[in-house]
C-alpha positions in Angstrom: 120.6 116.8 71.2 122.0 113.0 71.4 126.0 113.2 70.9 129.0 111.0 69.8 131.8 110.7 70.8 134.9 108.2 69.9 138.4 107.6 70.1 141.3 105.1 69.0 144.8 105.0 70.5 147.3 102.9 71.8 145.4 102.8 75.1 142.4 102.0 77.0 139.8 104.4 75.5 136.9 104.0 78.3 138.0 106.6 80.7 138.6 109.1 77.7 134.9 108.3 76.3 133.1 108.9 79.5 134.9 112.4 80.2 134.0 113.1 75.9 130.5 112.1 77.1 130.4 114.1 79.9 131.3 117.4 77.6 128.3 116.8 75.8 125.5 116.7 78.6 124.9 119.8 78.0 123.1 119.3 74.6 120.4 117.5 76.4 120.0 113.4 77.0 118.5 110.5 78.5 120.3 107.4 78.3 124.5 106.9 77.7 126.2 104.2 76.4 129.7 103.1 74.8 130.6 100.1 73.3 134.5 99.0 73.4 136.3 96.2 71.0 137.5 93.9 73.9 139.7 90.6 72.5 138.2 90.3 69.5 134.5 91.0 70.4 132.3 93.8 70.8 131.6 95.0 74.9 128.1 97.4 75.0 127.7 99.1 78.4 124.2 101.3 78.7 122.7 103.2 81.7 119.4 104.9 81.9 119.9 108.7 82.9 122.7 110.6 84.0 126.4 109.8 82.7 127.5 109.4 86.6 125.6 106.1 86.4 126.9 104.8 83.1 130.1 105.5 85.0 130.0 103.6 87.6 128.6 100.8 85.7 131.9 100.9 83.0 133.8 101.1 86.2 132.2 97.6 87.5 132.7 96.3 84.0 136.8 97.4 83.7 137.1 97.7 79.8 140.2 97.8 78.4 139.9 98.4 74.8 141.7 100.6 72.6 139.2 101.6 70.4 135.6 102.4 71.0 132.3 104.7 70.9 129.9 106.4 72.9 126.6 108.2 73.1 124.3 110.2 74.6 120.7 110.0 73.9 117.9 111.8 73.7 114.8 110.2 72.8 112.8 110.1 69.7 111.7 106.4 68.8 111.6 104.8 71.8 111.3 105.7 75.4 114.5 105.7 77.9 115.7 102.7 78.7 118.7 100.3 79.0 117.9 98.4 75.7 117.3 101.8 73.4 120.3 103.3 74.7 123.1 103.2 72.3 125.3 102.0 71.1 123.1 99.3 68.9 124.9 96.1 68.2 124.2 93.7 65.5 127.1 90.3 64.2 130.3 91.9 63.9 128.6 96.0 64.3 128.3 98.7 66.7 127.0 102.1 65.9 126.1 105.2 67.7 123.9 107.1 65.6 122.3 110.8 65.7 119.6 111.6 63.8 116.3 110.3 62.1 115.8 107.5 60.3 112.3 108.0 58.7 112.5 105.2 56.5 113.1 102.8 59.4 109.9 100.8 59.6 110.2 99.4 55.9 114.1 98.9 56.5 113.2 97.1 60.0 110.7 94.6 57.8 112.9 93.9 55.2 116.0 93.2 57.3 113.6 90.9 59.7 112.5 89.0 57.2 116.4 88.9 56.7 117.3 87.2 60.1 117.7 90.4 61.6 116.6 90.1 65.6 116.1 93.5 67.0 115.8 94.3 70.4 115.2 98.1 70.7 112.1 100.3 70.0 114.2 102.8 68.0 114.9 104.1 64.3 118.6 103.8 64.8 118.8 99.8 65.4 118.7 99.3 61.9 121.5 100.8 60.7 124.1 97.9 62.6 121.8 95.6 60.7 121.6 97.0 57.5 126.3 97.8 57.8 126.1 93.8 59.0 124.3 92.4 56.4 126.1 94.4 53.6 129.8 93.1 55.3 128.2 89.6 55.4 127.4 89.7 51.3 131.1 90.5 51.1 131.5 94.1 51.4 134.5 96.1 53.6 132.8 97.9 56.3 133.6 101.6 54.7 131.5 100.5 52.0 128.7 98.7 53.9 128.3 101.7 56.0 127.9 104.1 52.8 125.6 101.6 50.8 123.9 101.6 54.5 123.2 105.3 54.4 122.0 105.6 50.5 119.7 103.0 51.9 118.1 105.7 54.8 116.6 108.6 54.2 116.5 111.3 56.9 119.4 113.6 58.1 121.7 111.7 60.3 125.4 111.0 62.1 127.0 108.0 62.3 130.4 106.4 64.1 131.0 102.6 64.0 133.1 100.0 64.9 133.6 96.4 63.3 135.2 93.3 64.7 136.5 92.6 61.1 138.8 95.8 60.8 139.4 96.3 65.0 142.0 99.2 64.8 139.3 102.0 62.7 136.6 104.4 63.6 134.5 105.0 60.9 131.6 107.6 59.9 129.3 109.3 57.9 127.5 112.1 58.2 124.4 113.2 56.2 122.6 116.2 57.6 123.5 116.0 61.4 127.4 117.5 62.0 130.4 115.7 63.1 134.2 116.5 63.8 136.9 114.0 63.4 140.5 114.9 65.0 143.8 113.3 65.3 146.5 114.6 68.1 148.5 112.8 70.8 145.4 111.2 72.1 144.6 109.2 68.3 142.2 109.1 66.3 138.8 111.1 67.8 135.3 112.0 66.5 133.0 113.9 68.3 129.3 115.4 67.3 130.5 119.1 68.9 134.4 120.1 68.5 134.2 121.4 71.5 134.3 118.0 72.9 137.8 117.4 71.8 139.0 120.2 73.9 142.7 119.7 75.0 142.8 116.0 73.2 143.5 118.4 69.7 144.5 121.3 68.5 142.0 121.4 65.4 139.4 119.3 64.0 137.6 118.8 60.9 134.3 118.9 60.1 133.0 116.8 58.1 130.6 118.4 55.0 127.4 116.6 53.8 128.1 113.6 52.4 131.7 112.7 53.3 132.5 109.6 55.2 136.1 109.0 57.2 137.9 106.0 58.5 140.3 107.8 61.3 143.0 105.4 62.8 145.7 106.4 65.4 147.9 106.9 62.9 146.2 110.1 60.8 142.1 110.4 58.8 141.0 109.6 55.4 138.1 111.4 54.3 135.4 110.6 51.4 133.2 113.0 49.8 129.7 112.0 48.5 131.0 110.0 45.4 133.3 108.3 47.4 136.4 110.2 46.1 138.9 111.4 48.4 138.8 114.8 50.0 140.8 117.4 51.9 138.5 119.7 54.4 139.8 122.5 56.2 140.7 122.2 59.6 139.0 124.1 62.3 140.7 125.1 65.5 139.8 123.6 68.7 138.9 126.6 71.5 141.3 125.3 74.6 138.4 127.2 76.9 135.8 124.3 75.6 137.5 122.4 78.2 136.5 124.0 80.6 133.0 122.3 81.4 132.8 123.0 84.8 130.8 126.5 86.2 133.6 127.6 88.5 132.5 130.0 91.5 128.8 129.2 90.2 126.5 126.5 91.2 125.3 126.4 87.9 126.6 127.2 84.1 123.3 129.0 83.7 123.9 131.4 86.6 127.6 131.6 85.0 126.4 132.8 81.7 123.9 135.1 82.7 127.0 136.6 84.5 128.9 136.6 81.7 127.3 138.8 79.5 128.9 142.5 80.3 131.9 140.3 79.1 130.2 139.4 75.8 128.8 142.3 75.3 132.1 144.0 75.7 133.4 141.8 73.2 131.2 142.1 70.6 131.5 146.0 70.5 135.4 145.8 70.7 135.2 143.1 67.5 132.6 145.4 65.6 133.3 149.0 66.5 132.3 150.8 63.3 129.5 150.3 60.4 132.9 148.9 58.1 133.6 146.4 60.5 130.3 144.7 59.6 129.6 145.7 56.1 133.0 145.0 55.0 131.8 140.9 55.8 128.5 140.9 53.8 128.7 140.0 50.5 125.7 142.4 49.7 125.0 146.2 50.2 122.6 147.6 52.3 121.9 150.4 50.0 120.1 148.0 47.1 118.2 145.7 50.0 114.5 146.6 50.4 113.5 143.0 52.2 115.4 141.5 55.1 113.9 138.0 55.9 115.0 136.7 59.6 114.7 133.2 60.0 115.4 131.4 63.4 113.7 128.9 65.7 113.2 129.2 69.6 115.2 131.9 72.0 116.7 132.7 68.5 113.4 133.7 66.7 112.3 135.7 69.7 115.6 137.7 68.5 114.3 137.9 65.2 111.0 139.1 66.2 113.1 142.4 67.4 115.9 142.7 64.8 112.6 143.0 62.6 111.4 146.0 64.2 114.5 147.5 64.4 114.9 147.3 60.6 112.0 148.7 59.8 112.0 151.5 62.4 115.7 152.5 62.2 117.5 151.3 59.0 114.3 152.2 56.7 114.1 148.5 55.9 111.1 146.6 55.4 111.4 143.4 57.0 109.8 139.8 57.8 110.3 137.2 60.4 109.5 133.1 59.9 110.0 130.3 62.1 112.2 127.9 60.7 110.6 124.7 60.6 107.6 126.4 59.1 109.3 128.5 57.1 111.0 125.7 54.8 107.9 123.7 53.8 105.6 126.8 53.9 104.5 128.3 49.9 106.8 131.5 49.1 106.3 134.0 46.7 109.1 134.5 44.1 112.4 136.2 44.8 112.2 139.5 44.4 115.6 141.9 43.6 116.6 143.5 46.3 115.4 140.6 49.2 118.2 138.9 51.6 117.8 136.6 54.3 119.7 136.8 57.6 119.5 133.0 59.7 120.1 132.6 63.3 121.6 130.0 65.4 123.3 129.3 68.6 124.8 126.7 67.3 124.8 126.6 63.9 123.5 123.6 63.6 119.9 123.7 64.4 118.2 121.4 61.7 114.9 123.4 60.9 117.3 126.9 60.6 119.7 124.6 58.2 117.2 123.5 56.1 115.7 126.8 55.8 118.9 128.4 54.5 119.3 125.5 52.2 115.9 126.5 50.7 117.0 130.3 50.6 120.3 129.5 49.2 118.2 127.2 46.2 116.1 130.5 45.5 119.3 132.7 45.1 118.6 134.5 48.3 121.8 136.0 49.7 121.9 134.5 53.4 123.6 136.1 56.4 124.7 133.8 59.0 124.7 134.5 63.0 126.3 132.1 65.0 128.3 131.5 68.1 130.0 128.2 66.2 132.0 129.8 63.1 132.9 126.2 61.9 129.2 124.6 62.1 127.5 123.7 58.9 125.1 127.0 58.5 128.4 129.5 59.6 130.0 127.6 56.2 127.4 127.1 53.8 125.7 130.9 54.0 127.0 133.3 52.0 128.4 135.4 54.9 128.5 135.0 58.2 129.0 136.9 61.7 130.2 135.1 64.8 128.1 135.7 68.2 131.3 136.0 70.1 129.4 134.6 73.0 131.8 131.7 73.5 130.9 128.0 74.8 127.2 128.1 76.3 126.6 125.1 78.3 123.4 125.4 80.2 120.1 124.4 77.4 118.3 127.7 78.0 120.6 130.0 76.4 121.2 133.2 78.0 124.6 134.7 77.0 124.0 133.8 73.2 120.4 135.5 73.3 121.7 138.7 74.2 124.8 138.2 71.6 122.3 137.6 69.0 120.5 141.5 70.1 124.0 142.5 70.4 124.9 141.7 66.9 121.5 142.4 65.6 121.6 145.9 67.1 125.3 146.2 65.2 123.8 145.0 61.9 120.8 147.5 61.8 122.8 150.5 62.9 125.4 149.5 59.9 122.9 149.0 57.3 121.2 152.7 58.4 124.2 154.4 57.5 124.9 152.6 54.9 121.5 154.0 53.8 122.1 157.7 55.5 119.4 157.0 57.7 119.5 160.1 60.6 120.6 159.8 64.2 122.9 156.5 64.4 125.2 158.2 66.4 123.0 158.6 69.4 121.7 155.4 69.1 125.3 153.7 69.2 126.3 155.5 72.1 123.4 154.0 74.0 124.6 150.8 72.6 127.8 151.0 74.1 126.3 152.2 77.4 124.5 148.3 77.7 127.3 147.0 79.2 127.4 149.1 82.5 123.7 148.9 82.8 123.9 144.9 82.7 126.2 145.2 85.2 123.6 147.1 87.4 121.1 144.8 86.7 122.7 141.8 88.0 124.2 143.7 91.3 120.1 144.0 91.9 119.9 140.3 91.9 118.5 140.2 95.5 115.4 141.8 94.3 115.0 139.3 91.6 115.2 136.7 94.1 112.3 138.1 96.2 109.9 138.3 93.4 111.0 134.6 92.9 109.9 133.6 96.4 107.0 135.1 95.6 105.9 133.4 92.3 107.5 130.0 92.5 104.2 128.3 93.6 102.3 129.5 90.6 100.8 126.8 88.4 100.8 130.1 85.4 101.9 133.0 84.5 101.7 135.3 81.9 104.3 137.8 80.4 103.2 140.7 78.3 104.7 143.7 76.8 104.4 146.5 74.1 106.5 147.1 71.0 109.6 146.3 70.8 108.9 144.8 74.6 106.8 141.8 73.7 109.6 140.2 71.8 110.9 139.9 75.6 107.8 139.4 76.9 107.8 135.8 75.2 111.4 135.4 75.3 110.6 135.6 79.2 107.8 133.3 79.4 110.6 130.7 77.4 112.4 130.9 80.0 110.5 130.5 82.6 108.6 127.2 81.1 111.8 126.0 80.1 113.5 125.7 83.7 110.5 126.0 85.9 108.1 124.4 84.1 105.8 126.6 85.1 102.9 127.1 82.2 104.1 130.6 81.1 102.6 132.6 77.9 104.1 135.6 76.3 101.6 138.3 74.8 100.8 141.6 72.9 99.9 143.4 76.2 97.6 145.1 73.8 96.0 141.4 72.9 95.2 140.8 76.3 91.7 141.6 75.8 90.9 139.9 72.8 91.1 136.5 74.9 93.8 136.3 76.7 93.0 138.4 79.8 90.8 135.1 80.7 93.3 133.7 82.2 93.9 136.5 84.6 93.2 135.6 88.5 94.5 135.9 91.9 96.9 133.2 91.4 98.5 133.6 88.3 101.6 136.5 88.2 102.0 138.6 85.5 105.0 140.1 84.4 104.6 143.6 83.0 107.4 145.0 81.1 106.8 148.8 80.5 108.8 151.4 78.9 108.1 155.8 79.5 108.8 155.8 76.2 106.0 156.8 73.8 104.4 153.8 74.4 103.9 154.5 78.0 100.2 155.5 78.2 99.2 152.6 76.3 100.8 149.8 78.5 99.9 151.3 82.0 96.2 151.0 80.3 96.7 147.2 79.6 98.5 146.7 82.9 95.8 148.7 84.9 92.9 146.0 83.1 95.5 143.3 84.8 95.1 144.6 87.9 91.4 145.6 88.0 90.9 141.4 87.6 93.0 140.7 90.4 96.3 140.1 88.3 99.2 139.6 90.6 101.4 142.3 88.5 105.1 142.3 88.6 106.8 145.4 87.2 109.6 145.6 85.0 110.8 148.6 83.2 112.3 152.0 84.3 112.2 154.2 87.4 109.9 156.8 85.7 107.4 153.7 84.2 107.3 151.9 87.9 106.2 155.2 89.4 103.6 155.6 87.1 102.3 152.4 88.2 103.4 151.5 91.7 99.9 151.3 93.0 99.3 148.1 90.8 102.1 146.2 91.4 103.0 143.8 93.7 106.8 144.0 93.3 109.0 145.8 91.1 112.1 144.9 89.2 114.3 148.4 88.0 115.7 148.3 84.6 118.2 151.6 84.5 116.8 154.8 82.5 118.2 154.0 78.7 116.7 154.6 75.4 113.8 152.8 73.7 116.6 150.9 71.5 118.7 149.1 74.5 115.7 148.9 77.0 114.9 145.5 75.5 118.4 144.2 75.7 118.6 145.2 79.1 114.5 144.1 80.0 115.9 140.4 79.1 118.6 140.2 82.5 115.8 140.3 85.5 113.7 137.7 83.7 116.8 135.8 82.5 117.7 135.9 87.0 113.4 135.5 87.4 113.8 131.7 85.6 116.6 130.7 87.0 116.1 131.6 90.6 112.2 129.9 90.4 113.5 126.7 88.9 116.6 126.7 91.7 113.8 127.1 94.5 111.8 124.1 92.7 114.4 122.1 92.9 115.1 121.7 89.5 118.3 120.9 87.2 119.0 124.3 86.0 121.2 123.8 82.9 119.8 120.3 81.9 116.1 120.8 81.9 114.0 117.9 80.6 113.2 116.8 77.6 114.8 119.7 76.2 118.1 120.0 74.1 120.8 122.6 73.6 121.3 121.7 69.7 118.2 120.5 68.1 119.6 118.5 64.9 116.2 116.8 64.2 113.3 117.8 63.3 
């Protein structure tokens, strides 16, 4: 979502800002702002929009200080504008901030009442204020800006500068994650390490709690109570810096064409059951109840990795949304449960404070995510990485099929584990995914027909059977998310308990069908579609199509594979479908609106 980035050196730091701000579009923004110490005195330049704008405008302005902050923003309190753009200024203050603030109404009264003259709509505004008026009783601004956070409540980020102590960066971070480095560029913090990308080596990232003051010359880091702390250092991947899409015209269409590679890589990095069991820190054989917890793209994984357990490891096993899932009532912890969390990032709030709830219960957590050093890869009590490397577009492709990838490993371990029959047959069709992905994307010409075809529609509707409606709605996700076409992913068996009311001559419907023993059932559903007038795309195998190519209007081949890779490899054509719809829209691909790549609010 919003991000931070700051730096100190010896230097003009404007330039330096802008290119750290331009690393993080990809999490989804607004508005962009830095602020810049400049003789004594605090210099705030905000644009509305892309950072190309807030560019220019820093250009016209010519900082030249050697210390300073900068934002993107994504709006929560506040629409976009100029004056809700951070950075937020109050006497002496400038803070960047991501985050919530939900006690900021109350703190807003008090602090007016207090002289305090805001001039923004948003939460953040208060916290310059509240730093300013704890310096002006006579505090140092390390202290004011703790006092200043025991005074909010919400999860948040923050980076600041102060007129009265020109040559520090300081922060805080309660909830939402942060990174502070030092290398030959000074002192730098950033919301994603990635960001610091050939400016350091490694980072740190700062646990719950801790504040830092980082100057050119090295960091100093407090925990909670204020004591000092030493945190382990992360390294920074030297690829992160690579931001732009190469030979593609967008990241998007670059990931989606990445993932023979990532696939690849995952089996090479967990070729046997003992590569994965030997990093849980529970056995298989004494787990009856796997709980997958995850939010978005991610859940949709879930919703899968629960049927394989069941069907394949002997497992019984539940999925929850995330945000639901850690205020929802729970029954008491039975022996024998575990909980595995997923997250792109690792930093997604509602998936964080669902493990933290888990973790409280004495729930043994597995962690999935493509960031090793984010704050749910630390705090679980294991953790796989995605492998998926840096995913830069917001509708995540790459890490989606990582997280089957992975999931597929993890269910196929834990079956041996437990002697279920037949794993071998089932990995070998594993490791047979990568060639078929490559397939799938040479037939990206046919993908671009249907496209031509459907990129008018006001609606459409994805449906899908068994272990296929997982992708069904992962589909529709996609589509929505780029397109934003209205798109709704069903139970193709559900269709006529309401939702075949939405079926009509305009609206395409994407069939995914398997000749598996399933078969019969979905060419029934599909043949109700078509006896309404549904405009029926196909997607599924060369036996399935035939079955059905008198009810289809086009046809997208997945190669022949078994029922426990055809969804991984359903997910590619409707992965090209969204991309190629939004691209004939034209829409911006890999920075859709509204949306975000890392949501770190809730």
């Amino acid at each position: 979502m919003c991000g931070i980035f700051a730096r100190v050196a010896t230097e003009p730091v404007a330039e330096t800002l802008i290119e750290g701000l331009k690393r993080l579009e990809y999490r989804g923004y607004d508005s962009a702002g830095i602020a810049t110490l400049e003789d004594g005195g605090i210099s705030r330049v905000c644009a509305v929009g892309k950072v190309e704008r807030l560019e220019a405008a820093v250009r016209n302005t010519a900082p030249h200080g050697h210390i300073g902050i900068a934002h993107t923003r994504w709006a929560t309190h506040g629409a976009p504008s100029e004056r809700n753009a951070h950075p937020h200024m109050a006497p002496g203050v400038a803070v960047v901030h991501n985050g919530i603030v939900e006690n900021h109404r109350e703190l807003r009264t008090s602090l007016s009442e207090r002289g305090a003259q805001f001039k923004s709509e948003t939460d953040s505004e208060v916290i310059p204020w509240l730093i300013s008026s704890r310096m002006q009783e006579g505090l140092a601004p390390m202290e004011a800006i703790r006092q200043a956070g025991d005074d909010m409540h919400g999860s948040f980020a923050i980076a600041a500068i102060s007129e009265k102590e020109p040559d520090l960066l300081r922060a805080l971070r309660r909830g939402s994650p942060l990174a502070v480095a030092h290398g030959e560029a000074g002192g730098l913090l950033a919301s994603d390490p990635n960001a610091l990308a050939g400016l350091a080596r490694e980072a740190i990232m700062l646990e719950d709690g801790d504040s830092a003051e980082i100057s050119r010359e090295g960091i100093q880091i407090l925990d909670a109570r204020g004591q000092k702390a030493m945190r382990q250092s992360v390294r920074v991947d030297e690829h992160a810096a690579a931001f732009q899409p190469g030979p593609y015209v967008h990241h998007m269409l670059r990931e989606i064409h990445e993932q023979p590679e990532v696939v690849s890589r995952i089996l090479e990095a967990y070729p046997s059951a003992g590569s994965i069991l030997g990093a849980l820190s529970f056995d298989f054989r004494r787990v009856n109840r796997v709980t997958l917890v995850a939010c978005g793209t991610s859940y949709y994984a879930a919703c899968l990795a629960r049927r394989w357990f069941q069907e394949i490891a002997g497992i019984h096993a539940e999925v929850a949304i995330a945000s639901e899932y850690r205020y929802e009532p729970l029954a008491s912890w039975q022996p024998g449960e575990v909980a595995i969390v997923i997250s792109q990032s690792g930093e997604t709030a509602d998936t964080v404070g669902a493990m933290q709830r888990l973790k409280s219960r004495s729930i043994p957590v597995l962690a999935l995510v493509n960031q090793p050093a984010s704050t749910i890869g630390r705090e679980a009590d294991c953790m796989l990485p995605l492998l998926a490397g840096p995913e830069i577009g917001v509708a995540s492709t790459k890490a989606f099929t990582a997280q089957l990838t992975v999931l597929a490993q993890v269910v196929l371990a834990a079956a041996q584990r437990r002697g279920q029959p037949g794993i071998g047959l089932l990995r070998a069709s594993l490791h047979k995914v990568v060639d078929s992905i490559k397939a799938l994307l040479h037939n990206e010409p046919a993908v671009m027909d249907v496209a031509e075809r459907i990129q008018q529609a006001q609606s459409a509707v994805f449906v899908g059977r068994g272990s296929l409606f997982p992708v069904a709605m992962e589909g529709a996700l996609k589509l929505k998310e780029i397109s934003y076409i209205h798109a709704e992913g069903f139970a193709a068996g559900e269709l006529k308990h309401g939702p075949i009311a939405l079926i009509d001559s305009q609206t395409p419907v994407i069939a995914l069908a398997s000749s598996g023993p399933l078969y019969e059932k979905t060419a029934s559903n599909i043949r109700e579609i078509a006896a309404r007038g549904g405009r029926i795309v196909l997607v599924g195998d060369r036996t399935a199509l035939l079955g059905l190519s008198d009810v289809s209007m086009q046809a997208l081949t997945v190669p022949h594979c078994g029922e426990f890779v055809q969804p991984i490899l359903s997910t590619i054509p409707l992965q090209l479908l969204a991309y190629h719809v939004a691209v004939l829209r034209g829409l911006d691909v890999d920075r859709p609106r509204n949306l975000a790549k890392s949501v770190t609010v809730e």
